[in-house]
TORKOLLUM-683994 format. One record per residue (C-alpha): residue number from 1; chain; x, y, z. Coordinates in Angstrom, 2 decimals. Last residue first. Example, Ala and Ser with C-alpha at 12.3 -4.5 7.8 and 13.67 -1.06 7.14 Angstrom:
2
+-----+--------+---------+---------+---------+
| num | cadena |    east |   north |      up |
+-----+--------+---------+---------+---------+
|   2 |      A |   13.67 |   -1.06 |    7.14 |
|   1 |      A |   12.30 |   -4.50 |    7.80 |
+-----+--------+---------+---------+---------+
END
This chain:
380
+-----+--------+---------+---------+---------+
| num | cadena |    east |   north |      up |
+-----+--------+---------+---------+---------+
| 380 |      A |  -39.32 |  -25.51 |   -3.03 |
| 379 |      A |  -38.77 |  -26.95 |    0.59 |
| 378 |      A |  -42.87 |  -27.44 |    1.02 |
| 377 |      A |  -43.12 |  -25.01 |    3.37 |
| 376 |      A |  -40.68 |  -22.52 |    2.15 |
| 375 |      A |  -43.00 |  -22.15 |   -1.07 |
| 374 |      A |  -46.30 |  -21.71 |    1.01 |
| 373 |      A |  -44.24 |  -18.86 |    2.58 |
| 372 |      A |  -43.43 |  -17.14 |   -0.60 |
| 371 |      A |  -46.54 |  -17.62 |   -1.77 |
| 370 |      A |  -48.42 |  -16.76 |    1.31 |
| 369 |      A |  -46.18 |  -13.48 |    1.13 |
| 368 |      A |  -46.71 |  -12.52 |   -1.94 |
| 367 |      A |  -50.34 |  -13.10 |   -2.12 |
| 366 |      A |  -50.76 |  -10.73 |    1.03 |
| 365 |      A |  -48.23 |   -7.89 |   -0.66 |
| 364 |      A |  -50.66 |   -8.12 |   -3.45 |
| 363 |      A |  -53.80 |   -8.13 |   -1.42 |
| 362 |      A |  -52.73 |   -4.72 |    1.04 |
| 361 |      A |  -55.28 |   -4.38 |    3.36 |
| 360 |      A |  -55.14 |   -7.90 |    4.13 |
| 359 |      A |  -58.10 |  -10.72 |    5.10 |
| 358 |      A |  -56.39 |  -13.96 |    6.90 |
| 357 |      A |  -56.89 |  -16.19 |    5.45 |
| 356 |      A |  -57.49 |  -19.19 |    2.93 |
| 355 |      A |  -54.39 |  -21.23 |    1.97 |
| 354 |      A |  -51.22 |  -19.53 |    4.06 |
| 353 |      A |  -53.42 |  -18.98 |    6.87 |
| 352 |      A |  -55.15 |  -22.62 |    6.91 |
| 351 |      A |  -51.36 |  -23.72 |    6.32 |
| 350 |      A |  -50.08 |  -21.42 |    9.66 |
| 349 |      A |  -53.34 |  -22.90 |   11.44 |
| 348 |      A |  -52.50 |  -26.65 |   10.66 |
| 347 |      A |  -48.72 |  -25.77 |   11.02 |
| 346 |      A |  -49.14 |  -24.23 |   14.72 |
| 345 |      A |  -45.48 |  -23.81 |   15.98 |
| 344 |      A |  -45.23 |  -21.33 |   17.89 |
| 343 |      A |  -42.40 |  -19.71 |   15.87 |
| 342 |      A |  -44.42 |  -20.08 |   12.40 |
| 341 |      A |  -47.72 |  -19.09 |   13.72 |
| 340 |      A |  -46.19 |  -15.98 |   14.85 |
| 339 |      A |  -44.36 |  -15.34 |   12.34 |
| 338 |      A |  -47.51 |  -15.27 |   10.16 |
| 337 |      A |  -48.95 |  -12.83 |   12.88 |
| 336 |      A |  -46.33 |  -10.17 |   12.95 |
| 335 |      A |  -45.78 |  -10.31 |    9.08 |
| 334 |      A |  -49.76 |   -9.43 |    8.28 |
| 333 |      A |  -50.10 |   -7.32 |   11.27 |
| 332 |      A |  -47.25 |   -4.64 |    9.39 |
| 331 |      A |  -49.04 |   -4.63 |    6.07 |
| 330 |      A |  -52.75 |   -4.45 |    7.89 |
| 329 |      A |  -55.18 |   -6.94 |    8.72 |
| 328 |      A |  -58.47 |   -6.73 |    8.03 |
| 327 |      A |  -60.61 |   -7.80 |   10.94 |
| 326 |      A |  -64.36 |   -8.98 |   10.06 |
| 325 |      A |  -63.10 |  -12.84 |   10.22 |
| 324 |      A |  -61.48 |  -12.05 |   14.16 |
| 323 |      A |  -57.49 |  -12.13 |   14.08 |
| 322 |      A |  -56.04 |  -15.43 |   15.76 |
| 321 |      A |  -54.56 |  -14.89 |   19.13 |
| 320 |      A |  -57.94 |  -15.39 |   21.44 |
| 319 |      A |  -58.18 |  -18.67 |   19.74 |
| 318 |      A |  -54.26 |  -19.63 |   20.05 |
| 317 |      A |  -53.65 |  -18.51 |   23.73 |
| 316 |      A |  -54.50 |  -21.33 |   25.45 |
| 315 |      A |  -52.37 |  -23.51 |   22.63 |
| 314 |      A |  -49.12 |  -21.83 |   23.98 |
| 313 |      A |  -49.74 |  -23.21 |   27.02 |
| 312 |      A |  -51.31 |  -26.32 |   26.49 |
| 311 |      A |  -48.07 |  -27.26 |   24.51 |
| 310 |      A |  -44.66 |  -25.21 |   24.48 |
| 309 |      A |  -43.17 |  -22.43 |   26.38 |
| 308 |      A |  -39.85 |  -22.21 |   25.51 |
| 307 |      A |  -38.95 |  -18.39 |   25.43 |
| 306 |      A |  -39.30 |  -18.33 |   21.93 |
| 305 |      A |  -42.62 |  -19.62 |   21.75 |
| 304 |      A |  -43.76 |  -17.77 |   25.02 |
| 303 |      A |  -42.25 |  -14.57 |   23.02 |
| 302 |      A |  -44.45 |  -14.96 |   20.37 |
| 301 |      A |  -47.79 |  -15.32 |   22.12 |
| 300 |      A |  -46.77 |  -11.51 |   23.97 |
| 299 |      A |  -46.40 |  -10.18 |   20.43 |
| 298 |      A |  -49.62 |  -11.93 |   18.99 |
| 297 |      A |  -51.79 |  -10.46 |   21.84 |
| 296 |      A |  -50.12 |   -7.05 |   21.28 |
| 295 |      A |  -51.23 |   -7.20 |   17.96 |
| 294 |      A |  -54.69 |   -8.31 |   18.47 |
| 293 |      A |  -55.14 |   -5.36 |   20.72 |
| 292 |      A |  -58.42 |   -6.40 |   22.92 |
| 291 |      A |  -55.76 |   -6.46 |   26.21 |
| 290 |      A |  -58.03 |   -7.32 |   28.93 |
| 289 |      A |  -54.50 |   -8.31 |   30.69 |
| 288 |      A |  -51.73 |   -8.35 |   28.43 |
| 287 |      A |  -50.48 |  -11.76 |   28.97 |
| 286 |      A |  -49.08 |  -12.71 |   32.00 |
| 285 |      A |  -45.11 |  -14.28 |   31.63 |
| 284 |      A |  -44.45 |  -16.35 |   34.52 |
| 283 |      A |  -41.30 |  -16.91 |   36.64 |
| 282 |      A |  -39.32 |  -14.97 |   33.99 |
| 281 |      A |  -36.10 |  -16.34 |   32.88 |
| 280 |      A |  -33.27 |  -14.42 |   34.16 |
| 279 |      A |  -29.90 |  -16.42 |   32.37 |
| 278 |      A |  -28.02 |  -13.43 |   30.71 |
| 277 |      A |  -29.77 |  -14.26 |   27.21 |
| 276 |      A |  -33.40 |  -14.33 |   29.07 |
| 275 |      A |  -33.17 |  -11.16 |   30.19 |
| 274 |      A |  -32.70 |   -9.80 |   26.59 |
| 273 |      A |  -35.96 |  -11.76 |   25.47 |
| 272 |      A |  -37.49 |  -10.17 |   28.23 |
| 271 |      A |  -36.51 |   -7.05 |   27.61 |
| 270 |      A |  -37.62 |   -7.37 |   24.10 |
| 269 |      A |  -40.89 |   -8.42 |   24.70 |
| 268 |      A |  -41.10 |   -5.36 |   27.03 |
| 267 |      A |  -40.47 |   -3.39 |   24.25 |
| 266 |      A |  -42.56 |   -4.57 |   21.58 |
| 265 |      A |  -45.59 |   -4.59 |   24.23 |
| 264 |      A |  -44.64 |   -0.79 |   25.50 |
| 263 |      A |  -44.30 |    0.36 |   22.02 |
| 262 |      A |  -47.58 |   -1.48 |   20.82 |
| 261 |      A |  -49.23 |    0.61 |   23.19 |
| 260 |      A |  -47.78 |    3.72 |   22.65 |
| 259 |      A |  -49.18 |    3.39 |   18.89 |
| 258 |      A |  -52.73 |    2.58 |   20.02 |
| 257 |      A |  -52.72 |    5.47 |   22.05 |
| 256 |      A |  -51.47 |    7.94 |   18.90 |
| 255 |      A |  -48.16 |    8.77 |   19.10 |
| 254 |      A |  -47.16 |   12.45 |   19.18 |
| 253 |      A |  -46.13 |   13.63 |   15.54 |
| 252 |      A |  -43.20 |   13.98 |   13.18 |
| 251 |      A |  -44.36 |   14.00 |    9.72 |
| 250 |      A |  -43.25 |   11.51 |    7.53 |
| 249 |      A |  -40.32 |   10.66 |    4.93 |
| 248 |      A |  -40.23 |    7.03 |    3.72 |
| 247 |      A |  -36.75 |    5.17 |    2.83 |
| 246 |      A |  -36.24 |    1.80 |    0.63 |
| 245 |      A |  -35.44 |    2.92 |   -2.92 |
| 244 |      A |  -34.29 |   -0.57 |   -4.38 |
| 243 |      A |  -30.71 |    0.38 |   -5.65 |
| 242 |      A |  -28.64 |    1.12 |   -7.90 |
| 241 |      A |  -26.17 |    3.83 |   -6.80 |
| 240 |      A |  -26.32 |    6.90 |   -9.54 |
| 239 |      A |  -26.11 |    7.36 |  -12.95 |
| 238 |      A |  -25.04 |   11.07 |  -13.04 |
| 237 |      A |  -28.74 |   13.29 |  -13.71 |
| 236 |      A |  -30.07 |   14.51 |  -16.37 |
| 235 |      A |  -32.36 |   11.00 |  -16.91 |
| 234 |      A |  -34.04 |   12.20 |  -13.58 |
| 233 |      A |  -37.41 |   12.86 |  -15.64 |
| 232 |      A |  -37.74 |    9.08 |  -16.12 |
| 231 |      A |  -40.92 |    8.43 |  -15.17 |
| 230 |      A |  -40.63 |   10.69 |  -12.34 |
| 229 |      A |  -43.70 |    9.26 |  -10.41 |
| 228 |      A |  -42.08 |    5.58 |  -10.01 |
| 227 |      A |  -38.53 |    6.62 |   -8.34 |
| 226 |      A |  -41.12 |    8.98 |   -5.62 |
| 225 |      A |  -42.93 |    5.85 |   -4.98 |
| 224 |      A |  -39.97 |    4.06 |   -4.11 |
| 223 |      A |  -38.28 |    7.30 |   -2.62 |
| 222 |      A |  -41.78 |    6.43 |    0.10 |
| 221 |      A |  -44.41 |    9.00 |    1.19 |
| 220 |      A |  -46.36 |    8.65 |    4.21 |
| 219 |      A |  -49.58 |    8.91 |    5.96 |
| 218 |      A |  -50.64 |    9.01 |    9.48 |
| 217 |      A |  -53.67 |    7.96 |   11.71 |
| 216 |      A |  -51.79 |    6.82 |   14.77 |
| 215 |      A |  -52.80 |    3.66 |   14.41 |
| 214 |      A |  -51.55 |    3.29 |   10.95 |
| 213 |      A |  -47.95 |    5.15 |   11.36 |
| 212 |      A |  -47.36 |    2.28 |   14.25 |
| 211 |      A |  -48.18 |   -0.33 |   12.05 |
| 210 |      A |  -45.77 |    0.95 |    9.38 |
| 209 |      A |  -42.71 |    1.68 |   11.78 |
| 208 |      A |  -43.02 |   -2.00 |   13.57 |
| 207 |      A |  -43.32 |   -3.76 |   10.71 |
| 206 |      A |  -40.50 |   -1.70 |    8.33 |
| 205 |      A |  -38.15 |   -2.04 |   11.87 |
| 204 |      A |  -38.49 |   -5.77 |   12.35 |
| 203 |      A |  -40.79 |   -8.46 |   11.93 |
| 202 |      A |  -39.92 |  -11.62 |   10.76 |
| 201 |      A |  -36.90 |  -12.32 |    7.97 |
| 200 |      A |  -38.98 |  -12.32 |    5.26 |
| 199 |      A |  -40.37 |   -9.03 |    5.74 |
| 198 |      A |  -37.14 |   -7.24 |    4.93 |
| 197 |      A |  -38.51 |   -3.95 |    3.75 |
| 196 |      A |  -42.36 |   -3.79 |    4.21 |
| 195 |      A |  -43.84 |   -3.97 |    0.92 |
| 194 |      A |  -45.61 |   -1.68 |   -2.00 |
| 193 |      A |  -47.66 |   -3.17 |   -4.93 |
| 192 |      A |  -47.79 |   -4.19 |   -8.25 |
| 191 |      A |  -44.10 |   -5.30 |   -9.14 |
| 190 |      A |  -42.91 |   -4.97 |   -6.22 |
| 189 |      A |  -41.91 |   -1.91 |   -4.79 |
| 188 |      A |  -39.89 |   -1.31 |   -1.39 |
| 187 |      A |  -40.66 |    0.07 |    1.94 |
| 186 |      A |  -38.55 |    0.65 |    5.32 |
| 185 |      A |  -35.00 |    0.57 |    4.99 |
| 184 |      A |  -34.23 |    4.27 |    6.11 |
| 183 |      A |  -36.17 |    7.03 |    7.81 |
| 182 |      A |  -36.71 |   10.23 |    6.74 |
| 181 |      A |  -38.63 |   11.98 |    9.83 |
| 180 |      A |  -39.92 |   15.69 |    9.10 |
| 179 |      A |  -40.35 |   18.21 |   12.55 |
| 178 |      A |  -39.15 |   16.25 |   15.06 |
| 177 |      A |  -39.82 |   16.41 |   18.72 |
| 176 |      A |  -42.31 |   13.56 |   19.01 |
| 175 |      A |  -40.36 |   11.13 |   16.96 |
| 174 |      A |  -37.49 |   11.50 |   18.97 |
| 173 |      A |  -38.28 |    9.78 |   22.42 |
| 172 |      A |  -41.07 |    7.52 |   22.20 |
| 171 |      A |  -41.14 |    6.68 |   18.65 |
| 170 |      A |  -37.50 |    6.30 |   18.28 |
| 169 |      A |  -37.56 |    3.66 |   21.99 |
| 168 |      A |  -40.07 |    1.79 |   19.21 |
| 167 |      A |  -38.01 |    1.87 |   16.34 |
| 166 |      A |  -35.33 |    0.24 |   18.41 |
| 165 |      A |  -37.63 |   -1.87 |   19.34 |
| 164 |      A |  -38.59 |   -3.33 |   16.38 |
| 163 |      A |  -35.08 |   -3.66 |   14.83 |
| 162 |      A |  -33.21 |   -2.17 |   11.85 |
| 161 |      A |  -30.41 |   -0.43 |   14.28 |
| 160 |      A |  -29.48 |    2.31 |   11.93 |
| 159 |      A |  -30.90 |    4.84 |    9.43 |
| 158 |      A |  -33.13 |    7.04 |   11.09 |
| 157 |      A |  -33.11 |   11.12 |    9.51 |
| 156 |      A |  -34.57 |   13.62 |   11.52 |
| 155 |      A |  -35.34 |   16.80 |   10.07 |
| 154 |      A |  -35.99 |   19.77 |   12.14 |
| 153 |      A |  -34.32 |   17.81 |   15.07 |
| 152 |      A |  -35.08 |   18.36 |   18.69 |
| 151 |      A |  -31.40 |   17.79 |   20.22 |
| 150 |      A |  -30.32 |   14.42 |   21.44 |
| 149 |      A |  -28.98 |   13.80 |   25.19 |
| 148 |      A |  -27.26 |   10.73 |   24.62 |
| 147 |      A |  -27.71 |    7.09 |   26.15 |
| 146 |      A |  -30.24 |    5.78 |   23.57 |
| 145 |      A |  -27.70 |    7.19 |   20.83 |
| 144 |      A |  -25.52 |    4.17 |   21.87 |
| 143 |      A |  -21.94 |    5.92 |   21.05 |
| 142 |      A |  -19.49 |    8.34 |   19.13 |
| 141 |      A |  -21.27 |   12.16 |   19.01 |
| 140 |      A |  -20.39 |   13.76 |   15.48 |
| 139 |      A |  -21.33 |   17.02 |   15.37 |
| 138 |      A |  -21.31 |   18.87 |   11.74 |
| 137 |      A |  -21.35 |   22.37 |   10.79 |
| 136 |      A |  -17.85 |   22.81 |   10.93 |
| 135 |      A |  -17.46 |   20.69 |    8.02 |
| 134 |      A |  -19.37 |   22.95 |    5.79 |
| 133 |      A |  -19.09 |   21.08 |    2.30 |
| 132 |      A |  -16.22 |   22.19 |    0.06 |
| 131 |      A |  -14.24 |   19.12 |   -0.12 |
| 130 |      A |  -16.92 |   16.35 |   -0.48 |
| 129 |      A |  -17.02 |   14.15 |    3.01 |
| 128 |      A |  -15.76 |   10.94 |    3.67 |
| 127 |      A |  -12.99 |   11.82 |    5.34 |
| 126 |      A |  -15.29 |   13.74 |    8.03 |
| 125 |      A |  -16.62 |   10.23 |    8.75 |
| 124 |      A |  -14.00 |    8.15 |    8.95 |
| 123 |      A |  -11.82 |   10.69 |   10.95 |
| 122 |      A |  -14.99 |   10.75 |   13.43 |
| 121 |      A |  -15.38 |    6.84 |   13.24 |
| 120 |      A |  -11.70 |    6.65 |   14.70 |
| 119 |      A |   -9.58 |    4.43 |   12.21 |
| 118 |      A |   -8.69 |    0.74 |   13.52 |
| 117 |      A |  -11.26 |   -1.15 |   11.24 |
| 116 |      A |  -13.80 |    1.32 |   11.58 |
| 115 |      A |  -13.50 |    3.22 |   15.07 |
| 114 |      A |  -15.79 |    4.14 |   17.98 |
| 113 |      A |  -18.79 |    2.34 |   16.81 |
| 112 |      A |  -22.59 |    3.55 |   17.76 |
| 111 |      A |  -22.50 |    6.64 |   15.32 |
| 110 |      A |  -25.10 |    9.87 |   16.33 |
| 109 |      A |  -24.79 |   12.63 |   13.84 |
| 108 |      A |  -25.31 |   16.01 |   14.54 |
| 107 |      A |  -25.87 |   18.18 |   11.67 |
| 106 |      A |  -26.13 |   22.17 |   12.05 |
| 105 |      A |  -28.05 |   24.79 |    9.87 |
| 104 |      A |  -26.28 |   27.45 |    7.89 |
| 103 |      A |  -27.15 |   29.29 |    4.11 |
| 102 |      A |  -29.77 |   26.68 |    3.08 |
| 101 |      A |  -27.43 |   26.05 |    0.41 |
| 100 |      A |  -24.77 |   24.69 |    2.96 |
|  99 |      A |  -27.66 |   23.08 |    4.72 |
|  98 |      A |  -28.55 |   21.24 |    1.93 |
|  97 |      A |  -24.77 |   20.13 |    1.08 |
|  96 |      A |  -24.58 |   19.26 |    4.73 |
|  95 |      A |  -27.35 |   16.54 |    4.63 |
|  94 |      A |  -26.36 |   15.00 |    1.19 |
|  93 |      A |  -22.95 |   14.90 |    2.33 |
|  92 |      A |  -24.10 |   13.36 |    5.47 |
|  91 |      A |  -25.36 |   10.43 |    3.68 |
|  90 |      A |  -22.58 |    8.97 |    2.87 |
|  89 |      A |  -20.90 |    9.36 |    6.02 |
|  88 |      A |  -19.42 |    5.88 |    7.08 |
|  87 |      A |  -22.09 |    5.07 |    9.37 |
|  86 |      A |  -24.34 |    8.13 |    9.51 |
|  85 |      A |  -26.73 |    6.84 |   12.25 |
|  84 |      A |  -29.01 |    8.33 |   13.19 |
|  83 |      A |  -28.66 |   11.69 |   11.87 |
|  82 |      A |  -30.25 |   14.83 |   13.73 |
|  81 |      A |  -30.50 |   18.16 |   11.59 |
|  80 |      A |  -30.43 |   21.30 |   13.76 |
|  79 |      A |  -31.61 |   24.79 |   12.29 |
|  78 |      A |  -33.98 |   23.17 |    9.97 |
|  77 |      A |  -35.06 |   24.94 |    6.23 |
|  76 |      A |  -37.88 |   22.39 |    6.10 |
|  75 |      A |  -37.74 |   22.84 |    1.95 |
|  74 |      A |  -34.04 |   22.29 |    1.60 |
|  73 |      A |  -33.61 |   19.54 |    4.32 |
|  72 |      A |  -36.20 |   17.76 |    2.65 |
|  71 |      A |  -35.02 |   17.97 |   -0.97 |
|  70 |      A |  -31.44 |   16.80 |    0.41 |
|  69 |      A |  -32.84 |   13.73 |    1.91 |
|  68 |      A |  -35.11 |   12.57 |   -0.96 |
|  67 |      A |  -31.93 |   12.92 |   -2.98 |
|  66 |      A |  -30.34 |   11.23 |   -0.74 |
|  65 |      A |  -33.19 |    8.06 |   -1.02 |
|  64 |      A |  -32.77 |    9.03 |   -5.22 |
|  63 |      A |  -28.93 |    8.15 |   -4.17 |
|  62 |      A |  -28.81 |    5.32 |   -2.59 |
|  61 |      A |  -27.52 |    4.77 |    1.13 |
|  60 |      A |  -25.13 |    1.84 |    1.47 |
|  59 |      A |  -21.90 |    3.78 |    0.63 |
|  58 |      A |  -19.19 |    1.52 |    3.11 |
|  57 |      A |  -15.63 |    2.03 |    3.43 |
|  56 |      A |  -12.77 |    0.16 |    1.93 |
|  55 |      A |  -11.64 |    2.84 |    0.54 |
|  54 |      A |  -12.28 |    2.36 |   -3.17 |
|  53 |      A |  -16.13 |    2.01 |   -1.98 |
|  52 |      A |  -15.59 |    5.87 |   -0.44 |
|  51 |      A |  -13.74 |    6.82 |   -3.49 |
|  50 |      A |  -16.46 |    5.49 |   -6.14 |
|  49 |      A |  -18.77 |    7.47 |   -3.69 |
|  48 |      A |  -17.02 |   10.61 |   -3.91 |
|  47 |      A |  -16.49 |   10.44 |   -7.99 |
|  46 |      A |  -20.82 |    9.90 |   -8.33 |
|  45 |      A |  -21.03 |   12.34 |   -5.25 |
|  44 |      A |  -19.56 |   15.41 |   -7.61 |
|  43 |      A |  -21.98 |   14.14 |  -10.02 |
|  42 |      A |  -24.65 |   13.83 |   -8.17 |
|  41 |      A |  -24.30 |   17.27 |   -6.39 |
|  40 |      A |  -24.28 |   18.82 |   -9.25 |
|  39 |      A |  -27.50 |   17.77 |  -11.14 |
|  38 |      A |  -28.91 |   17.83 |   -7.85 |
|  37 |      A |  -28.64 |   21.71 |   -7.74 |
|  36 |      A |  -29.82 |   21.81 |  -10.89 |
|  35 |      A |  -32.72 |   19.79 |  -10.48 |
|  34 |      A |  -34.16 |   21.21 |   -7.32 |
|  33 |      A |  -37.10 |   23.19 |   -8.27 |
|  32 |      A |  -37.88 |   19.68 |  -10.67 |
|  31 |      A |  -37.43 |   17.70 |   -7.86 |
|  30 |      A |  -40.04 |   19.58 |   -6.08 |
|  29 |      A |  -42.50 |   20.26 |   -8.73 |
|  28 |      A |  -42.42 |   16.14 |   -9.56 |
|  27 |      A |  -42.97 |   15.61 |   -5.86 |
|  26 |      A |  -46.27 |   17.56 |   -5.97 |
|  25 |      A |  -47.09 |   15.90 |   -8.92 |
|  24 |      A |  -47.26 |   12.66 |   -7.62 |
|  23 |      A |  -48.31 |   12.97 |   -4.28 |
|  22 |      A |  -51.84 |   12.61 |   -4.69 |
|  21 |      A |  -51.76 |    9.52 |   -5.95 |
|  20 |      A |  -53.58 |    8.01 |   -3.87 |
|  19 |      A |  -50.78 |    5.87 |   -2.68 |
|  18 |      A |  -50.88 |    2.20 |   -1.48 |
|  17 |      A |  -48.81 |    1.19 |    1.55 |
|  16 |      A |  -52.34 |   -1.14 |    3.11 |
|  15 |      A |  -51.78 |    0.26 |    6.11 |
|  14 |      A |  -49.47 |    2.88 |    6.42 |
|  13 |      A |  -51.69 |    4.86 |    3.67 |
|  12 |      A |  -49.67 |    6.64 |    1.28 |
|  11 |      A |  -49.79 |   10.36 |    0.53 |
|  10 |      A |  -48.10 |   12.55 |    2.07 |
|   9 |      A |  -46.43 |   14.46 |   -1.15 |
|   8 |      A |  -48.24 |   17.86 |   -0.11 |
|   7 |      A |  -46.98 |   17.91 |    3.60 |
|   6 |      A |  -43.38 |   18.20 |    1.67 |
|   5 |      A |  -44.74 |   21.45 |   -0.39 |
|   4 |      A |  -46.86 |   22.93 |    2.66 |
|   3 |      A |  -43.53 |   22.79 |    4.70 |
|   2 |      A |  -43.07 |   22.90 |    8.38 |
|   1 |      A |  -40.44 |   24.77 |   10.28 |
+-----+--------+---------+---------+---------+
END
């Protein structure tokens, strides 16, 4: 079921991450329809979560993310939520106290581990949970969620393997049947601008996700943004988790051309890569013939330089590689390629990058970056 109130607060390009503003008030109604039922569920899951952390057990999800969550499940009105993965089950209680109020709905939540430190993830789980929440309405499947035959999902909610292609095999198979997506660790705010999650360490997830919501032509809105628009106007409720708000909710949607493309390439890098732990090393690696994607160029030059490849090889590839003067790169491009340089190994070209180029969508998250880069560089 869609919503005209959630397809309101769309609003931020996956390119450069800056919102139009358009959102704002939108998301202000919504939180405010909501604000007595989140006045009570945060302050029943203030007490839970000090239990859950008193446990032993882990609470990683913040709360204006769950309360993100909870607003979605609310307005979409699903039948079947899909959860990916609930870890210890914080954020299930936000999921199955919306579909308690909602009046029914089921959960089923994918988990990869069979037990936490000795205890069966199920017990875990369902432990976890506040006392009067619908227990019956949640499935817990124990296992890869690649292997399992997952239901179309009104709301789909990602929160687990933070890798590229991971994402990717999520974009091929259960992005296209879902009706919202809320998915975890993706953007944070700086000061003046909005970043990919985690782009220090390389490319990952918040890379992948972004790019691939830019070619196919879609926009977002991220709990960051959502924090900044209520100025406040969540003072009522329990202090909650602190945390940077990291998750965006989009539409699902059929990829875009572009977007199965860099699927295929991410993929395919990472079978190799895998291949390459158990000892099968590609006789040759052929880059993506008449390929004019500058990403998948940069993908396929990365894993020569961490396959090995070295010298005249990896040099071929270093004109056609770099992005052309009138390109503009995007959030996502702008962490693929600076790996890049940095795995292959081309310090003039990385330092010519870091000093002059390339052109971003996003300045602020480009000045970041070069000076957090430039920084490494010179061991400060």
């Amino acid at each position: 079921m869609t919503s005209p109130a959630l397809d309101a607060l769309f609003d931020q390009d996956a390119g450069s991450l800056a919102p139009t503003g358009g959102g704002a008030e939108p998301f202000r109604r919504l939180h405010e329809r909501y604000a007595d039922e989140l006045a009570s569920l945060s302050a029943r899951l203030a007490a839970k979560r000090r239990a859950i952390l008193d446990g032993g057990w882990s609470a990683d999800f913040s709360d204006r993310e769950g309360e993100l969550l909870y607003i979605t499940v609310r307005e979409a009105r699903p039948d079947v939520v899909v959860e990916i993965s609930p870890c210890h089950g914080y954020s299930t209680n936000y999921i199955l106290a919306a579909l308690s109020s909602n009046g029914g709905g089921v959960v089923h939540s994918y988990e990869l581990t069979a037990e936490v430190d000795g205890v069966p993830t199920e017990e875990v789980i369902r432990g976890n949970l506040l006392a009067d929440l619908p227990g019956d309405a949640l499935r817990v499947v124990v296992g890869d969620a690649r292997a399992q035959e997952i239901p179309p999902a009104g709301v789909l909610l990602i929160d687990s393997a933070h890798e590229d292609h991971f994402a990717a095999w999520a974009f091929e198979t259960l992005i296209p049947r879902a009706g919202y997506v809320l998915q975890h660790d993706l953007v944070v705010s700086s000061r003046d601008h909005y970043e990919p999650k985690g782009w220090r360490v390389g490319p990952r997830e918040s890379s992948f996700v972004l790019e691939a919501l830019r070619r196919s032509g879609r926009t977002f809105f991220s709990a960051a943004a959502g924090a900044r628009h209520l100025h406040g106007r969540d003072a009522h409720l329990v202090p909650r988790f602190p945390a940077t708000e990291r998750a965006i909710l989009y539409r699902g949607h059929q990829p875009s051309a572009g977007t199965r493309t860099l699927c295929a390439r991410v993929l395919a890098a990472h079978d190799a890569r895998r291949r390459a732990l158990e000892g099968v090393r590609p006789s040759r690696l052929e880059a993506p013939a008449g390929d004019d994607d500058f990403l998948a160029r940069c993908i396929h030059a990365t894993l020569l330089a961490d396959l090995g490849y070295t010298g005249a090889e990896l040099r071929s590839l270093l004109d056609e590689t770099r992005p052309s003067p009138s390109h503009e790169l995007s959030s996502g491009e702008l962490v693929y390629y600076f790996h890049y340089l940095h795995h292959a190994g081309f310090w003039r070209e990385l330092a010519r990058a870091l000093l002059a180029g390339p052109r971003c969508a996003n300045p602020g998250f480009a000045r970041t970056l070069k000076r957090t880069r430039l920084r490494d560089a010179l061991g400060l």
